[in-house]
N, CA and C atoms as an extended XYZ file, in Angstrom:
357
Properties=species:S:1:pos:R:3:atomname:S:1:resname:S:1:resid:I:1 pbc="F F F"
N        30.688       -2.427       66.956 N   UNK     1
C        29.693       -1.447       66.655 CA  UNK     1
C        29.681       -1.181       65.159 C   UNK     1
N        28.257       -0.963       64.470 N   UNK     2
C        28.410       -0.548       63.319 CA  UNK     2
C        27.925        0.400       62.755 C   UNK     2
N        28.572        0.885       61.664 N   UNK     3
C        27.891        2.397       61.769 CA  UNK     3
C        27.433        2.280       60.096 C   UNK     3
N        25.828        3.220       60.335 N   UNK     4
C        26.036        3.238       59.161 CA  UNK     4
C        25.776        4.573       58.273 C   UNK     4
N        25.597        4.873       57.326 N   UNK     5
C        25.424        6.223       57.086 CA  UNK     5
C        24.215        6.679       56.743 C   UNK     5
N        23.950        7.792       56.714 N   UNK     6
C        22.590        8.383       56.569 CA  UNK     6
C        21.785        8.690       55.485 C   UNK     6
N        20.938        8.445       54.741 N   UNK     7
C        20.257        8.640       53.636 CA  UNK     7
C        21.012        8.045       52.244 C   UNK     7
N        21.928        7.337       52.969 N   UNK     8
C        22.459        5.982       51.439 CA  UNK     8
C        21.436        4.891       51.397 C   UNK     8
N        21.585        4.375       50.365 N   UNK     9
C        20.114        3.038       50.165 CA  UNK     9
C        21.087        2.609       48.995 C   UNK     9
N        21.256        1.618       49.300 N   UNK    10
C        21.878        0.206       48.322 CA  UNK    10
C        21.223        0.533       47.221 C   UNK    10
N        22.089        0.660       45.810 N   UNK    11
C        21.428        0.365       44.690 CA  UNK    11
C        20.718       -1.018       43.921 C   UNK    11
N        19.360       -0.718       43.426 N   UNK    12
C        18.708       -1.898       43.534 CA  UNK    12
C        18.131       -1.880       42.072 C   UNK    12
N        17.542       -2.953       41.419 N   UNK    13
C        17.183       -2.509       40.276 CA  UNK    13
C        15.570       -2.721       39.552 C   UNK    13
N        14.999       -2.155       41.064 N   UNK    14
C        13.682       -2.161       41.067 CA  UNK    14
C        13.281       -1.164       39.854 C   UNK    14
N        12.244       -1.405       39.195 N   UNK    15
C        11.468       -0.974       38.129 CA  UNK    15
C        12.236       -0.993       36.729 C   UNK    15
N        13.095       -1.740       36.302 N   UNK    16
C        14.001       -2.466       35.904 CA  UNK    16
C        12.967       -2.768       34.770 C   UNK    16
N        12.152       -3.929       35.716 N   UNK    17
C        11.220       -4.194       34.156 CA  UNK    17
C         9.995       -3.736       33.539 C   UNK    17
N         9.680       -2.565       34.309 N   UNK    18
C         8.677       -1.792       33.816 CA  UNK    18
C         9.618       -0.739       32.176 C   UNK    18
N        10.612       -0.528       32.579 N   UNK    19
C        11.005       -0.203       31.445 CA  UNK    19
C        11.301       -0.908       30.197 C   UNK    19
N        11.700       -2.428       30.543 N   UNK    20
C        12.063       -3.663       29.357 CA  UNK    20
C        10.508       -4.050       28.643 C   UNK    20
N         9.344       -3.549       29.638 N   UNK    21
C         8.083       -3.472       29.111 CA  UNK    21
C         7.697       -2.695       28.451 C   UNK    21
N         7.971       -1.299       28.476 N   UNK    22
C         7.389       -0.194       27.908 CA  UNK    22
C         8.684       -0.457       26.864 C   UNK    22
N         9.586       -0.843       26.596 N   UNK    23
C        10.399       -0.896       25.308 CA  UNK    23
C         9.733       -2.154       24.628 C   UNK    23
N         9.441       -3.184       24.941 N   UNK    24
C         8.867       -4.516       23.916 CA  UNK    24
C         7.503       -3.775       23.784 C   UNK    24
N         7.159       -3.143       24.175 N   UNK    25
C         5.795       -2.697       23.590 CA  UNK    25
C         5.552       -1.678       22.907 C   UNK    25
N         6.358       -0.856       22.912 N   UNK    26
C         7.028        0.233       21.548 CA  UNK    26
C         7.364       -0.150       20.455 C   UNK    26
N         8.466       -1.261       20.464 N   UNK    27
C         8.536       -2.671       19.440 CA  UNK    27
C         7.914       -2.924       18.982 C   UNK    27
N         6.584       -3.329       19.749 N   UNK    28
C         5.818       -4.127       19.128 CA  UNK    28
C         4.694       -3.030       18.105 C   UNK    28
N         4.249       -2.112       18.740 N   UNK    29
C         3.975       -1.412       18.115 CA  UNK    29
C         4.748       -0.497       17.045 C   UNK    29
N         5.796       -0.781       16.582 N   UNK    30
C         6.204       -0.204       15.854 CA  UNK    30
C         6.388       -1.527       14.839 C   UNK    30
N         6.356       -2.944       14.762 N   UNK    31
C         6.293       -3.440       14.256 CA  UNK    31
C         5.309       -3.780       13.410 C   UNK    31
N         3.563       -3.637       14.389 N   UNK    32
C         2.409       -3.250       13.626 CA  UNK    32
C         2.047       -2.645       12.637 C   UNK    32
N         2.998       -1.550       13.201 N   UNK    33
C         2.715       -0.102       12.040 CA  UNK    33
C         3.635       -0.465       10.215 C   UNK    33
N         4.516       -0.989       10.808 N   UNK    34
C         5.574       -1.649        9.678 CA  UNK    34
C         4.634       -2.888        8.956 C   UNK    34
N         3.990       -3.370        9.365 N   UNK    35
C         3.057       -4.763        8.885 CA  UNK    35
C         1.655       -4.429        8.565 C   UNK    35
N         1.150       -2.714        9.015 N   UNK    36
C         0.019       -2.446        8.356 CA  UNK    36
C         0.447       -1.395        7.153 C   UNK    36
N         1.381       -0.778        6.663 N   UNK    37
C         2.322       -0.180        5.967 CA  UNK    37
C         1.982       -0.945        4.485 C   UNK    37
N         2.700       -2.535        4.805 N   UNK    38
C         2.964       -3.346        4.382 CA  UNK    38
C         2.169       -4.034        3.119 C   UNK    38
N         0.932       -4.255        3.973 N   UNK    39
C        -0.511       -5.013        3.862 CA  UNK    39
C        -1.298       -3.899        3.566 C   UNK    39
N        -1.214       -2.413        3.614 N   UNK    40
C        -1.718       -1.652        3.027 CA  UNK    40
C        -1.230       -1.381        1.111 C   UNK    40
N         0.115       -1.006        1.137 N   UNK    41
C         0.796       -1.395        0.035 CA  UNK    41
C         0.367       -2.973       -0.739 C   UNK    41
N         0.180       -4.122       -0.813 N   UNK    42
C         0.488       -5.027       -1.181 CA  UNK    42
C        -1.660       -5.215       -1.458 C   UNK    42
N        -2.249       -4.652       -0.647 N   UNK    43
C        -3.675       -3.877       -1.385 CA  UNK    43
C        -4.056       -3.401       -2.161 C   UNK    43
N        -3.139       -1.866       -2.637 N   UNK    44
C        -3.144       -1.406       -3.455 CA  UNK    44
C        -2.542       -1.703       -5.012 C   UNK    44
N        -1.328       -2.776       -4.462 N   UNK    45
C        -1.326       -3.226       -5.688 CA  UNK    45
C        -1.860       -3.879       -6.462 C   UNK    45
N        -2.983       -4.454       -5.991 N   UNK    46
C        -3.847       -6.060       -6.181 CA  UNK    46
C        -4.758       -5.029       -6.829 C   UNK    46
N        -5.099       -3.810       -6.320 N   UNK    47
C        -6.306       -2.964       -6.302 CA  UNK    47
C        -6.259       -2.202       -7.966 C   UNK    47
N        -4.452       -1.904       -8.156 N   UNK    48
C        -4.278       -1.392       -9.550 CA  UNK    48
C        -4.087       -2.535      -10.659 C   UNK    48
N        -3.861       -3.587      -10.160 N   UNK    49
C        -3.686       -4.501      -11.426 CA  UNK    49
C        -5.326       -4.582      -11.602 C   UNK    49
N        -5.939       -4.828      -10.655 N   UNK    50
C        -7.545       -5.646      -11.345 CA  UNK    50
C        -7.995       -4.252      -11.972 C   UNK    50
N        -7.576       -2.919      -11.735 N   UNK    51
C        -8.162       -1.843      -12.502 CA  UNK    51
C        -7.716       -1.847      -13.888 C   UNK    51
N        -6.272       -2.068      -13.966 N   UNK    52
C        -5.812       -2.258      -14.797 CA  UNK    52
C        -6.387       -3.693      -16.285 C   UNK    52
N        -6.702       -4.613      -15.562 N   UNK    53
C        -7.131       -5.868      -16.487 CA  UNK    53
C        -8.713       -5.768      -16.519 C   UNK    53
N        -9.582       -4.873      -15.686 N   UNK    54
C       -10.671       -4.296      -16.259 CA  UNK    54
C       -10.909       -2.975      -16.977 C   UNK    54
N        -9.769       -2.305      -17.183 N   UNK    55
C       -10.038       -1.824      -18.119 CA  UNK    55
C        -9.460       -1.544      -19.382 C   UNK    55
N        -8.397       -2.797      -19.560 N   UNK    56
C        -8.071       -3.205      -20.880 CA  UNK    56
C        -9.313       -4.302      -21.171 C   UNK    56
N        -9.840       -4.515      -20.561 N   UNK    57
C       -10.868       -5.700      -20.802 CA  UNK    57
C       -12.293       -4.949      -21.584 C   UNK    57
N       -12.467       -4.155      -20.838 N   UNK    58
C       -13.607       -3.097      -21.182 CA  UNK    58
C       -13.537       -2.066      -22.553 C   UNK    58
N       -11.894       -1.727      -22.721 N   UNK    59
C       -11.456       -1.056      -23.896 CA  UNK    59
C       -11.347       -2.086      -24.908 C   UNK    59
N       -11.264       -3.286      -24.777 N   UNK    60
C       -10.923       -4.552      -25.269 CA  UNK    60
C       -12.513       -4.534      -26.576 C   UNK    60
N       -14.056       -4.554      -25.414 N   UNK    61
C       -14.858       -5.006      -25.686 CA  UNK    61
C       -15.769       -4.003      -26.340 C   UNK    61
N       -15.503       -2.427      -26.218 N   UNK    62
C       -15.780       -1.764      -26.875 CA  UNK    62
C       -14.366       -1.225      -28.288 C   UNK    62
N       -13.890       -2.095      -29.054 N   UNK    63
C       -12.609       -1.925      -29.605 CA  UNK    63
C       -13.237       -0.994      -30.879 C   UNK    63
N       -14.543       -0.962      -31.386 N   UNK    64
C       -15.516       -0.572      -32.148 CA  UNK    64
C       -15.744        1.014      -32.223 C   UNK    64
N       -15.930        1.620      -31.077 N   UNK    65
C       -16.756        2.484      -30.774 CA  UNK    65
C       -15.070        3.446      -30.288 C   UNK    65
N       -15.753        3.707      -28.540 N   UNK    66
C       -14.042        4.569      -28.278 CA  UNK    66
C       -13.497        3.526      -26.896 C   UNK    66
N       -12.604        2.930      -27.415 N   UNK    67
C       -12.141        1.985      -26.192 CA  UNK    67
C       -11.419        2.627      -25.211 C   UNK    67
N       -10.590        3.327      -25.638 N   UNK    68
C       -10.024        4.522      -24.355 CA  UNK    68
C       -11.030        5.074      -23.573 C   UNK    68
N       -11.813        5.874      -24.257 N   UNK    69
C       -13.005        6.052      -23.735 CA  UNK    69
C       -13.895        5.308      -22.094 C   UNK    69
N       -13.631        4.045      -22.764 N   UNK    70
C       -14.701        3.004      -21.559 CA  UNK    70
C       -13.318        2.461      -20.731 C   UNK    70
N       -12.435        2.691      -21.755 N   UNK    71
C       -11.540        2.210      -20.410 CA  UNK    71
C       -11.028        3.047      -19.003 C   UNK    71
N       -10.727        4.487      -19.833 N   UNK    72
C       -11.193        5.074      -18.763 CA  UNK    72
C       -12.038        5.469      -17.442 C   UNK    72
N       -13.568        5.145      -18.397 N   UNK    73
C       -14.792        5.136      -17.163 CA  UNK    73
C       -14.432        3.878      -16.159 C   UNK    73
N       -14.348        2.913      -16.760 N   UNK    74
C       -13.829        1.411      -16.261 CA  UNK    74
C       -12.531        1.812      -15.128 C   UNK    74
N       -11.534        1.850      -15.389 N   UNK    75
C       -10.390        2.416      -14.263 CA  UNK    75
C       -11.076        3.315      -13.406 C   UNK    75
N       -11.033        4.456      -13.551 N   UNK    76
C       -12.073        5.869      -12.484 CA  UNK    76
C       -12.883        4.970      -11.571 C   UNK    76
N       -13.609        3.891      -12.149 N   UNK    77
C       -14.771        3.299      -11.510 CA  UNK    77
C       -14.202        2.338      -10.598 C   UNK    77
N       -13.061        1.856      -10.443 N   UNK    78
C       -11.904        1.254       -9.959 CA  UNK    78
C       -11.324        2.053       -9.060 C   UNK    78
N       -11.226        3.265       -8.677 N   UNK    79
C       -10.791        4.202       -8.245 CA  UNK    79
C        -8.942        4.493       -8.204 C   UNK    79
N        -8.871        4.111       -9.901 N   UNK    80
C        -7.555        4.120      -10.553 CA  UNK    80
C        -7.956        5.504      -11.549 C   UNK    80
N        -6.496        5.829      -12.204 N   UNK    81
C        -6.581        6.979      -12.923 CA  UNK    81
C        -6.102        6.233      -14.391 C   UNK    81
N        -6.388        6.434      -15.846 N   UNK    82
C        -5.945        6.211      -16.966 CA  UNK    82
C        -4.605        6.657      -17.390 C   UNK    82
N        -3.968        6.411      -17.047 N   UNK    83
C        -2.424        6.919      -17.467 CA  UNK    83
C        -1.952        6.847      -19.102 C   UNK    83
N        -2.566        5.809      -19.868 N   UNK    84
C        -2.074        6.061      -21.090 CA  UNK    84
C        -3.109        4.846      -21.801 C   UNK    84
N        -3.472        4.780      -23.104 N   UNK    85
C        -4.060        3.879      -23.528 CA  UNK    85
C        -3.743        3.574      -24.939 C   UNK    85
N        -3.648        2.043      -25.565 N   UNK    86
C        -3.356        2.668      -27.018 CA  UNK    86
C        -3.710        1.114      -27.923 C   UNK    86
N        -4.364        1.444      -28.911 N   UNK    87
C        -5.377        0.485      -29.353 CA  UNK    87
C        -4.317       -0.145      -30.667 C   UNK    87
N        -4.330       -1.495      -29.939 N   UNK    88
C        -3.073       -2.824      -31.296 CA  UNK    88
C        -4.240       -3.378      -32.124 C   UNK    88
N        -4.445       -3.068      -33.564 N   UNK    89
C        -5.211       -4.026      -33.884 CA  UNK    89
C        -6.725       -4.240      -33.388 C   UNK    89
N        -7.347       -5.048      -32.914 N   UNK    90
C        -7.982       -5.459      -32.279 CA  UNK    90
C        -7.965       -5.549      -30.850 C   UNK    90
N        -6.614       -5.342      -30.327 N   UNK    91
C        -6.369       -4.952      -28.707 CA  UNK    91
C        -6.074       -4.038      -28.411 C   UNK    91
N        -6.214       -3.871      -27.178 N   UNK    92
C        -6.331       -2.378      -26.150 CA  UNK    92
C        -4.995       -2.399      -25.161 C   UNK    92
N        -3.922       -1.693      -25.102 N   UNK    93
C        -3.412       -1.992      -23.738 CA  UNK    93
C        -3.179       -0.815      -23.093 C   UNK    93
N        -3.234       -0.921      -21.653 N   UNK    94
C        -3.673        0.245      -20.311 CA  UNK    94
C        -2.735        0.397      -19.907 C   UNK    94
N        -2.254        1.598      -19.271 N   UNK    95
C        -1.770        1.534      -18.043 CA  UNK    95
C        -2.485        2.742      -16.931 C   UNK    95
N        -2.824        2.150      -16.395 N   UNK    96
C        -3.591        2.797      -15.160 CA  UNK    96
C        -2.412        3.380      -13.690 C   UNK    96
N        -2.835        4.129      -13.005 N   UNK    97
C        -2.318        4.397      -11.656 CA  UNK    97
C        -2.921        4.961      -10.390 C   UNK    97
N        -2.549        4.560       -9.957 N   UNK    98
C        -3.306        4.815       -8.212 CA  UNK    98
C        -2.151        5.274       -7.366 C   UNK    98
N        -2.517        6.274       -6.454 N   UNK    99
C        -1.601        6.568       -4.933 CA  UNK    99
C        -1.726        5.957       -4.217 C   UNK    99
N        -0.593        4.879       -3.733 N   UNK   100
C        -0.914        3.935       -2.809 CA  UNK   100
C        -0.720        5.135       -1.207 C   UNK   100
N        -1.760        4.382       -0.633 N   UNK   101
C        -1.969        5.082        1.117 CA  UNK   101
C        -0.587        4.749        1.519 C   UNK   101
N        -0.499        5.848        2.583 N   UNK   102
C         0.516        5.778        3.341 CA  UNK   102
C         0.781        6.081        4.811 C   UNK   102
N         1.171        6.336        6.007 N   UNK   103
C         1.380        6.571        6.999 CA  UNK   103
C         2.365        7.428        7.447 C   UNK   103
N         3.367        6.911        6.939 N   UNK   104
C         4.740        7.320        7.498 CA  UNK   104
C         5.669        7.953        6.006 C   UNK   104
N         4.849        8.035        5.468 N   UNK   105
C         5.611        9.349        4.351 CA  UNK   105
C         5.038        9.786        3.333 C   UNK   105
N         5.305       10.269        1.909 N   UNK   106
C         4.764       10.221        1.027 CA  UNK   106
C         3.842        9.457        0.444 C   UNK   106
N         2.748        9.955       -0.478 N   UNK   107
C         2.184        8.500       -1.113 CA  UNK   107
C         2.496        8.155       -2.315 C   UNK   107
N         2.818        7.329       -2.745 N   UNK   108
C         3.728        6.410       -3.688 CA  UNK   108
C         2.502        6.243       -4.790 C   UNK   108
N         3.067        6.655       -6.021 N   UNK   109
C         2.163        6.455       -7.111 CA  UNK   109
C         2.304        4.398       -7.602 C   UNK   109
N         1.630        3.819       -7.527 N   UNK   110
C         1.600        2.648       -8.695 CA  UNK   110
C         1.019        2.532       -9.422 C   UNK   110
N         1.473        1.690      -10.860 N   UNK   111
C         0.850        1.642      -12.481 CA  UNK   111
C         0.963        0.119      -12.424 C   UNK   111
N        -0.123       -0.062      -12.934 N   UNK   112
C        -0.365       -1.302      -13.329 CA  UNK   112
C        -0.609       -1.181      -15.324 C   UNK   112
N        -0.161       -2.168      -15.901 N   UNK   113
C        -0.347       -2.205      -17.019 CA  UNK   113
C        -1.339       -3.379      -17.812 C   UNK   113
N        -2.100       -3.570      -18.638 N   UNK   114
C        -2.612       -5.005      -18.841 CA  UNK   114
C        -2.832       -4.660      -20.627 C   UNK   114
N        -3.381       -5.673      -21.115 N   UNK   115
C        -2.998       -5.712      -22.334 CA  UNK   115
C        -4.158       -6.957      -22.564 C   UNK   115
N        -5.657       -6.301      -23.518 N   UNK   116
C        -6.647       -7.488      -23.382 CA  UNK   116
C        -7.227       -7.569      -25.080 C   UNK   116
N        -7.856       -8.563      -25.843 N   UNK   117
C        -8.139       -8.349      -27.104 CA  UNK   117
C        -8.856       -9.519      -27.339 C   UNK   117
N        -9.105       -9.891      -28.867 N   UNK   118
C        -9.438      -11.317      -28.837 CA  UNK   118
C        -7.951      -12.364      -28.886 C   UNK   118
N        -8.406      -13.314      -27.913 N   UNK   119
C        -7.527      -14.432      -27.873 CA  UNK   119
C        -7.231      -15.347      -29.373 C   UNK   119
């Protein structure tokens, strides 16, 4: 005869992988967020250098008149800020800055610098 007991149930390890799912997919989404972070940053930097080499380019070409001046409008118009400007000679060199976007914390100032004149 066998007996068995009442309201025991063998441990089993059903739904097992509904949880190994909802963890690779937390992962994964948290890996997204790390790779749009990323590719957001690595935007903005592309975004302050070309502000930056247009508007030493622009301060460059008005070297005559007020090159800080246009280099400024030139950056702003870039949607960079003029951080410092200062006229060599016949050349202009910038440094511009932008707040790079962010998600997951602060936003991070970057400067780009460029340096344009006659060759």
């Amino acid at each position: 005869m066998e007996r068995r007991g009442r309201g025991v149930r063998a441990r089993t390890d059903h739904g097992g992988a509904t949880v190994a799912a909802v963890a690779c997919l937390g992962l994964l989404l948290l890996v997204g967020l790390a790779l749009g972070e990323v590719g957001a940053w690595f935007a903005a930097h592309r975004q302050v250098r070309a502000a930056a080499d247009l508007a030493a380019l622009a301060g460059a070409g008005a070297v005559t008149a007020d090159p800080c001046g246009r280099a400024e409008d030139v950056a702003g118009s870039n949607g960079a800020r003029l951080l410092s400007c200062a006229v060599e000679g016949r050349a202009v060199r910038v440094v511009v800055g932008l707040d790079a976007p962010t998600r997951l914390g602060p936003a991070h100032e970057l400067t780009g610098t460029a340096l344009a004149g006659p060759g």
